[in-house]
C-alpha positions as CSV (number, residue, x, y, z in Angstrom):
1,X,-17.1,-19.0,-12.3
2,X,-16.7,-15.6,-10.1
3,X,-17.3,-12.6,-12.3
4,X,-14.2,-9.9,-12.5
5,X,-14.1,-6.9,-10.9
6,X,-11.9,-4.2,-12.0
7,X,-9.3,-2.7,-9.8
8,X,-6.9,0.4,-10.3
9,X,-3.9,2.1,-8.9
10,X,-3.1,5.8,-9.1
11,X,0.7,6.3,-9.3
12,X,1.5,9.7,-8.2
13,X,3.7,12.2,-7.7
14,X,3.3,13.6,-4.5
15,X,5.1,16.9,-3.6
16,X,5.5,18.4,0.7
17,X,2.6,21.0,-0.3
18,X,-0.9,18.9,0.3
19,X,-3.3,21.1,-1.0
20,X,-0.9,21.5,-4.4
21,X,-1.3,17.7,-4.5
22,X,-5.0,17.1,-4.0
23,X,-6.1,18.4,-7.6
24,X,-3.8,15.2,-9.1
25,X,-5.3,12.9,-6.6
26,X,-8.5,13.8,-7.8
27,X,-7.8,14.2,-11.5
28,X,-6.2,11.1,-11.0
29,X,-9.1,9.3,-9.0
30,X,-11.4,10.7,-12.2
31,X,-9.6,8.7,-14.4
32,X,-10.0,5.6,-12.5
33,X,-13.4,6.0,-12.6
34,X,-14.1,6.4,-15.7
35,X,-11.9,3.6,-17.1
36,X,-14.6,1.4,-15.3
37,X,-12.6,0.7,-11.5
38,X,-14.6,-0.7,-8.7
39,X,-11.9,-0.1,-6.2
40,X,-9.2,2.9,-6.9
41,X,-6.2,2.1,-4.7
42,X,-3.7,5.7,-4.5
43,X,-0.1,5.6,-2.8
44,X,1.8,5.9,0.7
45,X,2.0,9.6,1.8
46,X,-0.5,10.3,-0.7
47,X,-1.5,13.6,0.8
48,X,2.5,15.0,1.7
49,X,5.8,14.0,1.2
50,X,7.8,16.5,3.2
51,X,11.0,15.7,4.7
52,X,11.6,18.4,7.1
53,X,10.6,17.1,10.3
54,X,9.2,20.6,11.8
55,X,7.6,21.4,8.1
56,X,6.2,17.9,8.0
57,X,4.6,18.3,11.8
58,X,3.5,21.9,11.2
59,X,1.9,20.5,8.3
60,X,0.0,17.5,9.4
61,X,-3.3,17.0,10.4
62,X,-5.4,14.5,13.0
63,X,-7.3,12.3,10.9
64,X,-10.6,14.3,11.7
65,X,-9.7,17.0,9.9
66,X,-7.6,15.5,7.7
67,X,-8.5,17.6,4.5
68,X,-7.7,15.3,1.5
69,X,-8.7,12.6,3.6
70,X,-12.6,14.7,3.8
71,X,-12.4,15.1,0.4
72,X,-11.6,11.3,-0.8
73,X,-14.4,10.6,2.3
74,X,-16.6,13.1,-0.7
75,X,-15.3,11.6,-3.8
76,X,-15.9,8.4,-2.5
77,X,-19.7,8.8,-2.4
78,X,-20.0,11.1,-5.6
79,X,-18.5,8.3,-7.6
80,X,-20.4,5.5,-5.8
81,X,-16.8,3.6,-5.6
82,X,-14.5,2.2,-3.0
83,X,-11.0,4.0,-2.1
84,X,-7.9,2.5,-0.1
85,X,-6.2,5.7,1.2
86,X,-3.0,3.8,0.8
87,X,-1.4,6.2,3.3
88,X,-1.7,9.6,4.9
89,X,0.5,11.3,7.4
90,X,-1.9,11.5,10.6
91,X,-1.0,14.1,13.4
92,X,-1.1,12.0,16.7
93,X,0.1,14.8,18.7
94,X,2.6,17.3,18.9
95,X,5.9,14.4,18.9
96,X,4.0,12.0,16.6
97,X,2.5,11.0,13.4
98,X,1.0,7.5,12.4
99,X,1.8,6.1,8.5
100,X,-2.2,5.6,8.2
101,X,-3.8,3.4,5.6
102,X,-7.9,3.3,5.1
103,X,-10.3,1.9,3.2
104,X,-13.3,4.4,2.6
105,X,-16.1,3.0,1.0
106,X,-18.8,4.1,-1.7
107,X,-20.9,5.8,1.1
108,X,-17.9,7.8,2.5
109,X,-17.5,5.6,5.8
110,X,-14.3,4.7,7.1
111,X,-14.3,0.4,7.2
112,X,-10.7,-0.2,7.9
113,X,-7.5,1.7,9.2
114,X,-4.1,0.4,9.4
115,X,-1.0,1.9,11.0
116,X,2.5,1.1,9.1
117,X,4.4,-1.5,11.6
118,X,7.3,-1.7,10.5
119,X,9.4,1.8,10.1
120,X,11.9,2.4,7.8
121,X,15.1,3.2,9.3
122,X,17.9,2.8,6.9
123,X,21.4,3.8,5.7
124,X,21.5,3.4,2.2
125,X,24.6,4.2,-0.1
126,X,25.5,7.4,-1.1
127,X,21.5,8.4,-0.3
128,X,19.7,10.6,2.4
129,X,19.3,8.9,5.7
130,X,16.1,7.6,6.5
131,X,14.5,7.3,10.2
132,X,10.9,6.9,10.0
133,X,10.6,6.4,13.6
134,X,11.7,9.5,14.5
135,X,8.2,11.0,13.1
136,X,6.0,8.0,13.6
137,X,4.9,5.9,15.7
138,X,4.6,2.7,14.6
139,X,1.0,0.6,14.4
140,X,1.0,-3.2,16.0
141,X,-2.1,-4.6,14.8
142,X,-2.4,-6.5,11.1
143,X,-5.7,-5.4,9.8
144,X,-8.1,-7.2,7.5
145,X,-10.8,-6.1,5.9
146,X,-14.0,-7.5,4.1
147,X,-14.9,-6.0,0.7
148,X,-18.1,-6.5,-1.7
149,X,-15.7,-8.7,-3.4
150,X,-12.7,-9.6,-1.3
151,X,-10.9,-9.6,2.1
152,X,-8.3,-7.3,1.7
153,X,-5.2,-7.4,3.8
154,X,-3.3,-4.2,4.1
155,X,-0.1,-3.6,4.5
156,X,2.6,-0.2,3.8
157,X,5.4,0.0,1.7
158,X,8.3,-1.1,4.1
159,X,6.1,-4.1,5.6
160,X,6.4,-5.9,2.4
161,X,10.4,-7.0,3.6
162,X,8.5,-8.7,6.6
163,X,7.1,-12.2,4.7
164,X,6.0,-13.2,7.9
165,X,3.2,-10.5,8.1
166,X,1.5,-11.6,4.5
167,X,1.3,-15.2,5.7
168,X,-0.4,-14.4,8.8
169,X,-2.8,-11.9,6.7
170,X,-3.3,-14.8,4.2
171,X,-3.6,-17.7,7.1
172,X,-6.8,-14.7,8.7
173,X,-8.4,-14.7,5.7
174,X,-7.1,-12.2,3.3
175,X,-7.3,-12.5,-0.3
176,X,-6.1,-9.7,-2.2
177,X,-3.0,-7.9,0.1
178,X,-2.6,-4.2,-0.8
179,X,1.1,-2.6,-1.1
180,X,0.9,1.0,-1.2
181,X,4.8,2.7,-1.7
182,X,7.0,4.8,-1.7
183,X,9.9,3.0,-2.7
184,X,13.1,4.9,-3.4
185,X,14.4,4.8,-6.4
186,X,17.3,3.2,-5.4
187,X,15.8,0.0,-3.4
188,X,12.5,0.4,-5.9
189,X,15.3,-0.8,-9.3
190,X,16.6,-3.6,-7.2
191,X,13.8,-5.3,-4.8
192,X,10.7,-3.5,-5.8
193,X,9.4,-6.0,-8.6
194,X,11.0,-9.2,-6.5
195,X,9.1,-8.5,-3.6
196,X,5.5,-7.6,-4.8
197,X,5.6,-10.9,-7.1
198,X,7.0,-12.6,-3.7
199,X,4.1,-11.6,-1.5
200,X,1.8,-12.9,-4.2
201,X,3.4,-16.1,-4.6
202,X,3.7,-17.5,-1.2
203,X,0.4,-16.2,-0.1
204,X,-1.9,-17.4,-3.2
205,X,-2.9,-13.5,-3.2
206,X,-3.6,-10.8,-5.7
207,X,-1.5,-8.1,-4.5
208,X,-2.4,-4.4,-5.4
209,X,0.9,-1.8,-5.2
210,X,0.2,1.9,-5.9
211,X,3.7,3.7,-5.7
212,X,5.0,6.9,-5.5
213,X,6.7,8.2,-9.0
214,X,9.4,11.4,-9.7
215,X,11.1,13.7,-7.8
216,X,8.6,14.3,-4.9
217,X,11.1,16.9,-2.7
218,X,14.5,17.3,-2.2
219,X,16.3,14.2,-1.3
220,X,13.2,12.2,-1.9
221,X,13.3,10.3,-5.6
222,X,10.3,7.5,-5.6
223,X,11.0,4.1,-7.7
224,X,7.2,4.1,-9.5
225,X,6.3,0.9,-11.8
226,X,2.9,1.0,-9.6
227,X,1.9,-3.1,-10.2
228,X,-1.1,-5.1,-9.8
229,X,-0.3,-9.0,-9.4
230,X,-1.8,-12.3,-9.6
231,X,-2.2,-14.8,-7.2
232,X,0.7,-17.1,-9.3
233,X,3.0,-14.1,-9.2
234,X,2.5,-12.3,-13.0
235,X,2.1,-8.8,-13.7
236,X,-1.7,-8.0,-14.6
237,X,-1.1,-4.6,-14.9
238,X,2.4,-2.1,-14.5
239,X,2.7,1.5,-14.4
240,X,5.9,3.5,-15.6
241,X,7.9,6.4,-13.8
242,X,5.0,9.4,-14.4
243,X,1.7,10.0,-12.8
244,X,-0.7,7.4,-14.0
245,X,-3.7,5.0,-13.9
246,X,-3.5,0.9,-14.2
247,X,-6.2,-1.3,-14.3
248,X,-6.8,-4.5,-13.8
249,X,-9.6,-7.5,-14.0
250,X,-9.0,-9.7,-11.1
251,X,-11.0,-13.1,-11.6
252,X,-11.0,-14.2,-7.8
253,X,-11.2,-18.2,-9.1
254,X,-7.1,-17.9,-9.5
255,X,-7.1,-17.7,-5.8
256,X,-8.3,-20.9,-4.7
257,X,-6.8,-22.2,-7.8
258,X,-3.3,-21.3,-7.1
259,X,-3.7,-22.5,-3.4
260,X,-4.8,-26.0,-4.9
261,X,-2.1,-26.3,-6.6
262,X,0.3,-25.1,-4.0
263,X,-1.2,-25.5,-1.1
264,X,1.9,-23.7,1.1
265,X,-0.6,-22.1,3.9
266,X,-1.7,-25.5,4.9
267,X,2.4,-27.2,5.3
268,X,3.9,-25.5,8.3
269,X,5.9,-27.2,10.2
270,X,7.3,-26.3,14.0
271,X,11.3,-26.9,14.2
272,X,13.8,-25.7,16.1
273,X,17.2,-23.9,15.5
274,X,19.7,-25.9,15.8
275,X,23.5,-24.1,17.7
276,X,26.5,-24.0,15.6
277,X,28.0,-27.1,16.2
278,X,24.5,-28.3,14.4
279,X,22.8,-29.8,18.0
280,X,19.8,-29.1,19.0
């Protein structure tokens, strides 16, 4: 029998002023800590949510200097625990930023950086207009990474509409998937929950989702309900609509248990799409 590890999400509440938001993160992080985590998982955007294009470029920083990014590097190693920097706004150059996830571990080294794929450029009902792409560049490379523990396959908010992407993660190795957000409120009430569980379920996966909570700017209302998920698709652990810590134990036995007893990774099939008239 594999022995539990404990995992936690921060939910936060990130505002468009990063150093403002750095004494949550690490009051935040504290917590984790001391409720016994071995891996604290925060947010997307974790460090800035600003949605002024010129404030949000004026404001970001290459991931060298990256100052809350130094400082979770710091913490990392004070509290001899693991990190995922679910997502920080990373200065490419004077036209772009990348949607950058890492995983720091507990010496402060970098193991694993992700760039978002998949950008979120929507028009939602009677809501702002969103156009990621117009900031960022997008990433095209799936990452996964080994852990003391797991292989973790990391992913960003708006990936987790893309199935596709989990199953390959899954099919490389990965056994817990991480879902950092920033859902709006408005997609958060109806897909959020649906989704996470989804991702779990079809990949035999714990999934861990930190979210963004609150009113983080103007425009910009964030769904929450941070959740932590087994690999049969139940809630181990949910947050609410405020700043917070979640914890959960993840026994790593559920995985290959759930993929026994749906073994869906190992049944694909090739086909073709058949034309309207239903030929091939």
């Amino acid at each position: 029998m594999t022995t539990p590890l404990t995992i936690a999400c921060v939910q936060l509440s990130t505002g468009s002023e990063p150093e403002k938001n750095l004494t949550e993160i690490i009051s935040l992080i504290h917590a984790a800590h001391e409720r016994g985590a071995d891996l604290i998982a925060l947010p997307e955007v974790l460090d800035m949510i600003e949605p002024n294009r010129a404030a949000a470029f004026a404001k970001a920083q290459p991931e060298e200097t990256h100052l809350i990014l130094q400082e979770l590097r710091r913490l990392a190693v004070k509290i001899n625990r693991w990190i995922l920097a679910g997502s920080i706004v990373v200065k490419l150059g004077p036209e772009k930023l990348a949607n950058r996830s890492l995983l720091i571990d507990n010496r402060g080294a970098i193991v694993a950086r992700y760039d978002k794929i998949h950008m979120f450029d929507v028009d939602l009902p009677d809501q702002p207009i969103y156009r990621e792409s117009a900031a960022y560049q997008p990433g095209d490379k799936a990452v996964i990474a080994a852990t003391p523990w797991f292989t973790l396959g990391m992913s960003v908010c708006y990936d987790v509409r893309f199935g596709y992407l989990y199953r390959a993660l899954a099919k490389a190795g990965a056994e817990v998937l991480s879902i950092p957000a920033a859902f709006t409120k408005f997609t958060g009430a109806a897909h959020w929950h649906i989704l996470v569980r989804t991702r779990a379920i079809e990949t035999g996966c714990f999934v861990v989702a930190p979210a963004q909570c609150g009113n983080n700017a103007p425009g910009r209302q964030t769904f929450g309900h941070s959740l932590i998920v087994s690999p049969w698709g139940e809630i181990l652990a949910e947050a609410g609509q405020e700043p917070s810590v979640i914890t959960a134990q993840l026994d790593l036995g559920q995985i290959a248990q759930a993929r026994s007893m749906v073994p869906a990774l190992s049944h694909d099939r090739s086909f073709t799409l058949a034309n309207k008239q239903g030929n091939p």
